[in-house]
N, C-alpha and C positions, 0 to 999 in steps of 0.2 A: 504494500500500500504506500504511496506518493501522499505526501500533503504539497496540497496544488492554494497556491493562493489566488483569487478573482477580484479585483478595483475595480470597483464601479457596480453599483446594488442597482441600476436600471435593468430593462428586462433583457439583456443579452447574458449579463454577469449574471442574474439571479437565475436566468433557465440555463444555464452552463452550469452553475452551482451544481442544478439539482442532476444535471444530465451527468456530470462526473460523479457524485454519491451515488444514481445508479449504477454506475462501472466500480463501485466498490472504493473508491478514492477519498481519501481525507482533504475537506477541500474549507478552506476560512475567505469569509466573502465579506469585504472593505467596502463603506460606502458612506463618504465622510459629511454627506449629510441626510435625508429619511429616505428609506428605498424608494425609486419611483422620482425622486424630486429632479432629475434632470430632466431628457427629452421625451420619457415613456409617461409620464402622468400627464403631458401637455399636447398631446397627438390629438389626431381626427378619429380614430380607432378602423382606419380602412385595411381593410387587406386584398392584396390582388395579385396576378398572375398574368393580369395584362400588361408586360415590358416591351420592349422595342428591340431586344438583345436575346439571343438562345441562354448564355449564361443566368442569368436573371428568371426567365423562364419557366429555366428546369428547375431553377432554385428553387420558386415561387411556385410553381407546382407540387413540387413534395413537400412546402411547406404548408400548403392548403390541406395537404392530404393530412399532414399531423394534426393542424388544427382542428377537422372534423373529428376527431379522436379523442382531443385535448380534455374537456367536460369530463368524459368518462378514467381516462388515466389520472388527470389529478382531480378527482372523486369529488368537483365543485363546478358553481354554474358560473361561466366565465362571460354570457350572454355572446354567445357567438353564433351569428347567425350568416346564411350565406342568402344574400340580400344583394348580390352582386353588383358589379360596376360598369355604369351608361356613360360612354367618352361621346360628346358629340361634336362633328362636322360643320364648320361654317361656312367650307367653299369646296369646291370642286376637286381642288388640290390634297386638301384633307380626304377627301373618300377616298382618294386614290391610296393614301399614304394607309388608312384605315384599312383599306385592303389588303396590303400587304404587309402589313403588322400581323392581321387576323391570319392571314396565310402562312406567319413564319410559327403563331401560337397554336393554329391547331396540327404543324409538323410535330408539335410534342408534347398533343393529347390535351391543348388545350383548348374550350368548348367555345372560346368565341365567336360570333357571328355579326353580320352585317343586318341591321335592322330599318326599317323605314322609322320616320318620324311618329306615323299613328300607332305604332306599336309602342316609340317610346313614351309616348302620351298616355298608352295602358299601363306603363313599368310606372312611372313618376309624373301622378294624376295635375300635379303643380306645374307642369314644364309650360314653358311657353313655345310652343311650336315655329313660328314663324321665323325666325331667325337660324333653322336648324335646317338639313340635308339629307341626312343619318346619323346613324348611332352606332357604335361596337360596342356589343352587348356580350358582357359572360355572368351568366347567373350563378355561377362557383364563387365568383369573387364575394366578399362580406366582409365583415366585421366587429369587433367584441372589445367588451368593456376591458382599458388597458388595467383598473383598478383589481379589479376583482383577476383578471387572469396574472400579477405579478404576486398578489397574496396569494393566489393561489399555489404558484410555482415555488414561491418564498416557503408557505406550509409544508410543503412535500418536503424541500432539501431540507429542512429543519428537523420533521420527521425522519429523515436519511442520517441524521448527524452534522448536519453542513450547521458547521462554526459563523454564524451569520450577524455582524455587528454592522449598526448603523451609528451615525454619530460620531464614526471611526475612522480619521484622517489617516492615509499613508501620507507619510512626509521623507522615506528616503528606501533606495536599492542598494543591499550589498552584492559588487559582483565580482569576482573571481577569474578571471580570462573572459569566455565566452559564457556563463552562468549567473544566473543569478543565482545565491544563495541564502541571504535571508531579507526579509521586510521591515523595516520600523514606519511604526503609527503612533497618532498620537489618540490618547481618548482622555478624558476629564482631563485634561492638562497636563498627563503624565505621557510621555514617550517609549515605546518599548519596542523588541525586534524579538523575531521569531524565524528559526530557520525552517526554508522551504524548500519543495524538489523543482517546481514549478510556478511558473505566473501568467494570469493571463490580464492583460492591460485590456476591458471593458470600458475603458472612462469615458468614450464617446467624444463629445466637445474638450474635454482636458486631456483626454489620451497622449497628446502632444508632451504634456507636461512628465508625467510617468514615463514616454520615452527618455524623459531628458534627465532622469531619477538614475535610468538604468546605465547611461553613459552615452547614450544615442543623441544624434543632433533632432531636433524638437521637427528639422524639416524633413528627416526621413522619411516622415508621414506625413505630411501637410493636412492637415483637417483645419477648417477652420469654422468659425461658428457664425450662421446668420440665421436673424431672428425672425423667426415664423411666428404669425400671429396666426387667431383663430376668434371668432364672434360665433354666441348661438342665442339662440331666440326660444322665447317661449313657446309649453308643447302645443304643438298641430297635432291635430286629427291622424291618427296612425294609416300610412301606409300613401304620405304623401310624396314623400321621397327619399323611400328605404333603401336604395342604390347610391354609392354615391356618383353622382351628375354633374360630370366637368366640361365642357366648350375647351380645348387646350387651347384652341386659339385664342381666346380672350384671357390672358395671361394666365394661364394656369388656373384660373377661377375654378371653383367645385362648392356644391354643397352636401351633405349627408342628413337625415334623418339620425338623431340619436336614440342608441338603442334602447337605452331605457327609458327617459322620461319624453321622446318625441319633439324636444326642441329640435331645430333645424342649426346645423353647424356651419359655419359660410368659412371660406375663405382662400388665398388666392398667393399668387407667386409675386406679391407686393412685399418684398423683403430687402431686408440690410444687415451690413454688415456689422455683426454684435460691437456695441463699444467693450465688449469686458466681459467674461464671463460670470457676470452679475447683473445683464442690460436682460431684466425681464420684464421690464413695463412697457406693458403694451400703448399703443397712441390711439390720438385722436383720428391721423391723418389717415391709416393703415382704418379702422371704423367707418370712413364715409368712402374709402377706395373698395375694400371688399363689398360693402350694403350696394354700390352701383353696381357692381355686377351680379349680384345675388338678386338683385329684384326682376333685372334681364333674363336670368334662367327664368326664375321662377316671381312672376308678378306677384304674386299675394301675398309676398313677404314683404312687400312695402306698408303693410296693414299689420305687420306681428310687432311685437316690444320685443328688445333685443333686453335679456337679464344677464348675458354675462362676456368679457371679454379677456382673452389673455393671451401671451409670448411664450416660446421657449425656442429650442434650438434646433436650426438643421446643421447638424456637424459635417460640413461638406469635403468633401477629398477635389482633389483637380476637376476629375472628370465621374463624379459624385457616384460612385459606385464603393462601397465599404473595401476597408485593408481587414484582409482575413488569413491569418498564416505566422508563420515564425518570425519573429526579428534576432533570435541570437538563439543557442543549443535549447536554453527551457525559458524562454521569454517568447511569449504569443501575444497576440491582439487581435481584436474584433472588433473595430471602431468606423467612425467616419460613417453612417449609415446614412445620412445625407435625406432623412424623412421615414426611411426605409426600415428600420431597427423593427422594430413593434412587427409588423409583419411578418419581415423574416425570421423571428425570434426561434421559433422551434426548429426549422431543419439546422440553422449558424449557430446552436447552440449544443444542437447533438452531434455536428459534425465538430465542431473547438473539442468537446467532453472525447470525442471519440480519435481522434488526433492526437490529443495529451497524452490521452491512455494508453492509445494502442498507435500511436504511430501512422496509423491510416483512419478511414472513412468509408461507409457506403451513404453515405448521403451525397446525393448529385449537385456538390460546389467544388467547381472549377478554379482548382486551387491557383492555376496560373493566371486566370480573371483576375484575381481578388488577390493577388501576392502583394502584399503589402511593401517590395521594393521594387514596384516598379515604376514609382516615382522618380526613383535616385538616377531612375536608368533611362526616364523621359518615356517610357511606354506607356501612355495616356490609353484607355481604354473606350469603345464608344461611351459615349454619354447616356448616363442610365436616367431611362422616363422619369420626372421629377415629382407627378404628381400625387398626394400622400394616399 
């Protein structure tokens, strides 16, 4: 048995947690403020499998398959429903592109299709049709509450033994040649170190910083954080717009239905670059930019009260596709998910747990996509679909 350490309690480091306890692994999980509090408690809760990329894809395929499963292996209701996802078309150009997106996803068994507008008018009874062309439609795709499914994952490893502190600052890497060998953190104000076999840098938007713990320049991985806001509105009448419904053309605009209480989520590729990995107040400006495209989807949210609004981070890489793989003999990483973390959480978490342990993987990631040097080396990868 390995005691593997994990930084970062969002939900890549906490379902890694628990996916390495099942391999039998002593594993202590760092998360130096409350689990959740980074970019996994502030998501849209979308999940999908519709990319632009085979890599991503196949990711995002197997990752759906987990999820449908999820509820019943960690033995709680994580509200995951598959309520799929309506991309629509504003110009002639986009159908085209629609098309053969749908054509590269259903090469690998994914159920997309090309939809007329009256059809998407039956999926999402709010849409405003006239502005639209088509739609790519996958009714696999959905979505689940990110609250309930990281207690959930957090219950299980803790049931497994996983040593899981919050509150719990790492502040420095001992390393050895190519190794890391033990951790110091700090908690109530006292500093302490623990020797380990293994580590896996989860921090996501600070990932940067933990490389730079371990002896790595901070740009090996360039992540960097900008700040996605998010507006929802009070509940509507269920089953107005349970997909989530993006226009990509219209900046990334989308809205979703929430799964539990039926507000409507709005929000849109009107983003900037974090002053600080502390800029999480949301604006004014970013409030009356999303609500204009939100009322253009869907007109009869210019008639709802909007209750609540907030920030957090998409931790982007160059070409915003996550670093997933080794940086030195037992220092790994899974960061830079760039919107994408929450989604892809089960299969990048059972492939990291299965990697550690065993050295390989049958989960379908492309470890040479996702090498996390291939920055250093200018191998910018296609640009991964940015929408959440």
């Amino acid at each position: 048995m390995s005691k593997i350490a994990i930084i970062g309690g969002g939900i890549i480091g906490v379902a890694t947690a628990y996916e390495l306890a099942k391999l039998g692994e002593e594993v202590i999980l760092f998360e130096k403020n409350y689990f959740g509090s980074g970019s996994t408690f502030r998501c849209a809760t979308g999940i999908r499998a519709q990319f632009t990329d085979e890599a991503n894809i196949k990711l995002m395929k197997y990752s759906l398959e987990r999820w449908e499963k999820l509820e019943e292996e960690l033995e709680s209701d994580i509200n995951f429903r598959q309520t799929g996802y309506l991309f629509l078309a504003t110009s002639e150009r986009e159908v085209e592109a629609f098309k053969a997106n749908i054509k590269l996803q259903n090469r690998f068994g994914v159920p997309t299709r090309l939809i007329d507008i009256e059809e998407a008018k039956e999926i999402a009874p709010i849409l405003n049709t006239e502005p639209f062309l088509a739609g790519a439609w996958n009714p696999k795709d959905g979505k689940a509450n990110p609250f309930k499914t990281l207690f959930a994952y957090l219950g299980k490893a803790r049931e497994l033994g996983v040593d899981a502190r919050e509150h719990t600052e790492v502040v420095g890497l001992k390393r050895e040649g190519k190794e890391i060998t033990a951790v110091k953190f700090r908690s109530n104000g006292k500093v302490e170190s623990i020797k380990v076999d293994a580590v896996l840098n989860a921090a996501n938007a600070w990932a940067p910083l933990i490389n730079e713990m371990a002896g790595l320049s901070r740009d090996l991985v360039p992540i960097t954080a900008y700040k996605h806001q998010l507006v929802k509105t009070e509940p509507l009448e269920r089953g107005q717009a349970e997909p989530l419904v993006c226009p990509p053309g219209w900046n990334d605009a989308y809205i979703i239905q929430d799964g539990e209480d039926g507000g409507i989520i709005c929000g849109a590729g009107i983003e900037h670059k974090a002053k600080s990995l502390d800029d999480v107040e949301p604006t004014y400006d970013f409030l009356r930019g999303v609500l204009r495209y939100a009322v253009k989807i869907a007109p009869p949210l210019r008639y709802a009260h909007v209750v609540r609004q907030w920030a957090g981070f998409y931790a982007k890489t160059p070409d915003k596709n996550p670093a997933i793989g080794k940086l030195l003999e037992n220092f790994y990483i899974s960061a830079g998910f760039s919107g994408h973390g929450f989604m892809m959480a089960p299969a990048v978490a059972q492939a990291m747990a299965e990697l550690i342990a065993k050295g390989r993987t049958r989960v379908p990631l492309d470890l040479e996509w996702y090498d996390p040097c291939r920055f250093e080396r200018g191998e910018l990868r296609s640009s991964a679909f940015q929408i959440g």
